[in-house]
C-alpha positions as CSV (number, residue, x, y, z in Angstrom):
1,X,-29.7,-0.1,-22.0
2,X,-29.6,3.2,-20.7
3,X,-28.8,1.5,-16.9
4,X,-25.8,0.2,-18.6
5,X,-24.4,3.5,-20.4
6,X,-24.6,4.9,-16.7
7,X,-22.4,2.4,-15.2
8,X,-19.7,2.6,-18.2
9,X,-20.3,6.5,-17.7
10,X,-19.7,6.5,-13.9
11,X,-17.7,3.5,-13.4
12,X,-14.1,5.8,-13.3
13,X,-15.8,7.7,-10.9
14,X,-16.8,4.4,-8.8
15,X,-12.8,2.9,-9.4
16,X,-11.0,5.5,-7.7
17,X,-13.8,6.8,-5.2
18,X,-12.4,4.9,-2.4
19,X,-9.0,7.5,-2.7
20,X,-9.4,9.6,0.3
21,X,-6.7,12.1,1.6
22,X,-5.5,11.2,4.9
23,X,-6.8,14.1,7.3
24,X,-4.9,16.6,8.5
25,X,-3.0,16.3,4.6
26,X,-3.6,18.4,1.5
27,X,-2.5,18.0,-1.9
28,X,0.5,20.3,-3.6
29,X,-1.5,22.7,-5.7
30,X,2.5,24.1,-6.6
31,X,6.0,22.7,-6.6
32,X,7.7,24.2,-3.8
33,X,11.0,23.8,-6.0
34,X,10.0,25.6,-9.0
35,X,6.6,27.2,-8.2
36,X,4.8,24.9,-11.0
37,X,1.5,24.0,-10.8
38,X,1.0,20.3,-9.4
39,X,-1.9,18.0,-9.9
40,X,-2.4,14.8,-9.2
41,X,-2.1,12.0,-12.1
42,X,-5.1,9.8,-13.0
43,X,-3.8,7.5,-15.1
44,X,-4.3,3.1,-15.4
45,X,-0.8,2.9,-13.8
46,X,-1.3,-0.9,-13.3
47,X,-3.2,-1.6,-16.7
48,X,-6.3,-3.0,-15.0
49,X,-8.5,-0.8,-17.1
50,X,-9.4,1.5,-14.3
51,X,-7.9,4.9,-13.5
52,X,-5.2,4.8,-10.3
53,X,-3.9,8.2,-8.6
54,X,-0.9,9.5,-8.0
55,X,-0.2,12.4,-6.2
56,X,2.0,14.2,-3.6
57,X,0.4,15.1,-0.1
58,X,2.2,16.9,2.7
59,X,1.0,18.0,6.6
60,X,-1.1,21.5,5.7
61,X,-1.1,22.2,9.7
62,X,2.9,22.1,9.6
63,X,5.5,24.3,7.8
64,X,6.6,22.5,4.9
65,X,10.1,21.5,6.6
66,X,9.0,19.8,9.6
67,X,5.6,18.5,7.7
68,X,5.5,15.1,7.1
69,X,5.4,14.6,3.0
70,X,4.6,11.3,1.1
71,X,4.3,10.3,-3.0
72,X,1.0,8.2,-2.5
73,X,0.0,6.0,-5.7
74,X,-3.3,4.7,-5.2
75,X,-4.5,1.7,-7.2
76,X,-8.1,1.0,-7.7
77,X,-8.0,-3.0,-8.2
78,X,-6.3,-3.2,-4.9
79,X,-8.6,-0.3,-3.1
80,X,-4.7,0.7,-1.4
81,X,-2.5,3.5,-1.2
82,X,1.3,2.8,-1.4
83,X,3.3,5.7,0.4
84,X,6.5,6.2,-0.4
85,X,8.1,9.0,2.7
86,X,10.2,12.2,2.1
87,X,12.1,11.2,5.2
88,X,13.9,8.6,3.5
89,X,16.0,10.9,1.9
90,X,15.9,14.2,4.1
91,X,13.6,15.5,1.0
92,X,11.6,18.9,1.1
93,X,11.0,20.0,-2.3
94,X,9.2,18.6,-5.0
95,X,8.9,18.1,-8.2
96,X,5.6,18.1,-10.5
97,X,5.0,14.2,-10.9
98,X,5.7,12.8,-14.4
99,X,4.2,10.1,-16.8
100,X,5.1,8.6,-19.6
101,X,5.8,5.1,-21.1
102,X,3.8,3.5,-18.1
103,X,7.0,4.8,-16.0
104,X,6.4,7.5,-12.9
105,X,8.9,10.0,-12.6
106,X,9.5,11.9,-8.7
107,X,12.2,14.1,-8.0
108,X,12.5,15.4,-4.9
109,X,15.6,17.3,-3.2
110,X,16.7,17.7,0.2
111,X,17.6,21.1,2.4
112,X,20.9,22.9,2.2
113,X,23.7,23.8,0.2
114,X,24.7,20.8,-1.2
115,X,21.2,20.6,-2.8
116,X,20.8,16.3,-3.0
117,X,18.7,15.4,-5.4
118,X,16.9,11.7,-5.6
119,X,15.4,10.8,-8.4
120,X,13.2,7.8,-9.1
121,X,11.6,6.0,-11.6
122,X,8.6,4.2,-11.2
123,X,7.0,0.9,-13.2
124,X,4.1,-1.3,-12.2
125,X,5.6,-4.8,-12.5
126,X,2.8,-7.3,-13.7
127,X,4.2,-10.4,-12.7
128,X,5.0,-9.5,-9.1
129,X,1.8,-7.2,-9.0
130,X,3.8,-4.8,-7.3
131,X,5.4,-0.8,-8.1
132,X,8.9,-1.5,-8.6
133,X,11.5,1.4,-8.6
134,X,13.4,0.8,-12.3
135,X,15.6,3.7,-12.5
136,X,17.2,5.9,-9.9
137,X,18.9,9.4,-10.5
138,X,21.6,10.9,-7.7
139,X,22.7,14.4,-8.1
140,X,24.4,17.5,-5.5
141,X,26.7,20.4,-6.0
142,X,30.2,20.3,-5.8
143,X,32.8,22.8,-4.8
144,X,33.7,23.5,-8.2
145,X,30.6,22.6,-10.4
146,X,27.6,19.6,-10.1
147,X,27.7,15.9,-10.7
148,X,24.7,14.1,-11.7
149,X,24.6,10.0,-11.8
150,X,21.9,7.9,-13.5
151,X,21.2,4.4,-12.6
152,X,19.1,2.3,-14.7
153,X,18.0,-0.8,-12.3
154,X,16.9,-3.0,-15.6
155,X,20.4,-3.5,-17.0
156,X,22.9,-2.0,-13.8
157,X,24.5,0.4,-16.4
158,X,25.2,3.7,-15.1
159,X,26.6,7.2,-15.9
160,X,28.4,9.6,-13.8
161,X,28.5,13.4,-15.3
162,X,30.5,15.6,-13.3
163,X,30.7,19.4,-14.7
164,X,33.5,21.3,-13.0
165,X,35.7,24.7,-13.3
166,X,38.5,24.4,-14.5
167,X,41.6,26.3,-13.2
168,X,43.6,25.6,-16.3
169,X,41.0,26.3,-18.8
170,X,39.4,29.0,-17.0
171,X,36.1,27.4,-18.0
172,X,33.1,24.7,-17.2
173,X,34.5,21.2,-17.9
174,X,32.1,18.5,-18.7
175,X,33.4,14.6,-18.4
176,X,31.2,11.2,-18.1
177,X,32.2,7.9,-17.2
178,X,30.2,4.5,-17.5
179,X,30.0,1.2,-16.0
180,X,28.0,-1.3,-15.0
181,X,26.7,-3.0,-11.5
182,X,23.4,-5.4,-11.8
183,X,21.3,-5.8,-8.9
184,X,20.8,-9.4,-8.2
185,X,17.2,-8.7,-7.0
186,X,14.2,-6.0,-7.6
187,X,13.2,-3.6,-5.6
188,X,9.9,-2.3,-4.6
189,X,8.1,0.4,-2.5
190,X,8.4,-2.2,0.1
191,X,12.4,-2.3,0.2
192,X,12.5,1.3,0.3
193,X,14.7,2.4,3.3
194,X,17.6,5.3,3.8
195,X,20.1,2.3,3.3
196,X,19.0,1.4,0.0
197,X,19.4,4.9,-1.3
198,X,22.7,5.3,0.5
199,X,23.8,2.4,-1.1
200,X,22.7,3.1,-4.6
201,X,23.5,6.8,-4.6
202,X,27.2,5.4,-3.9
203,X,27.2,3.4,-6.8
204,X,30.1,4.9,-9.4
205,X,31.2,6.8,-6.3
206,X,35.6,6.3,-7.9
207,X,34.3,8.9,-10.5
208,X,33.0,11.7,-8.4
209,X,34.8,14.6,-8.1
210,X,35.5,16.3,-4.4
């Protein structure tokens, strides 16, 4: 009996022990966007009763923009990490990983003025057994103000908010416009490419300002 309370005792241990850092990587111990405290996410991402990981890594021998930076989510019933590479959308900053409904939330934004932002949510999808990206959000500054677009993968509806100066107000100008565009296929990690995102960060493109 007391054999079996120290398996069920260590057995979370045992699930996720295998999850190794790659060398020559470290952990974020702070968002390089905001300077909040990061830590990695043990959580049962792909509800298999044992605890996955999910964390951000980058090249600790490098200076953060050159390093090489990944989103790794680990899962224990398939002993593999799934990396998902800064590179394919010019990111650099990060940030803090968030949880909640089953759904992973990463934000990461690139270098330079117009400060692109790429957003995506996360969702393990139990029939494919496989992380599929669900939600995708787009944003960058304008000349004049900021627009912001959120894509939700599940339905194709989408919003565009631009906020904007306006000359004949003399003040900040909100508008949003909808519509809809359904994907005729999912997408996983495995589709991930700077196409894909340059293709859905165009989507509702007619209502951005320039």
């Amino acid at each position: 009996m007391k054999n079996y309370f120290l398996i069920i005792l260590l057995s979370p241990f045992f699930c996720f022990s295998q999850f190794k850092i790659p060398e020559g990587f470290s952990e974020f111990t702070e968002s390089p966007s905001n300077g909040k405290e990061m830590k990695r996410i043990v959580v049962d991402f792909d509800k298999d009763k044992k605890d996955d990981v999910l964390t951000v890594i980058y090249q600790s021998e490098y200076e953060l923009h050159s390093a090489k930076k990944y989103l790794i989510i680990y899962l224990s019933s398939k002993k593999k990490s799934f990396y998902i590479d800064f590179d394919v959308f010019n990111g650099v900053f990060v940030i803090p990983l968030k949880y909640k409904n089953d759904v992973l939330e990463f934000l990461v934004y690139q270098e330079g003025t117009g400060v692109y932002g790429h957003g995506l949510k996360l969702r393990f999808n139990q029939k494919v057994k496989n992380v599929q990206l669900i939600g995708y959000d787009y944003s960058y500054r304008t000349p004049s103000g900021h627009c912001n677009k959120t894509y939700n993968l599940l339905t194709g509806y989408y919003i565009v908010t631009n906020d904007f100066y306006s000359m004949k107000t003399g003040k900040t100008e909100v508008e949003s416009f909808k519509g809809n565009k359904k994907r005729s296929k999912n997408i996983f990690i495995k589709n991930f490419s700077n196409k894909l995102f340059e293709n859905l960060s165009s989507v509702g493109k007619e209502f951005e300002r320039e």
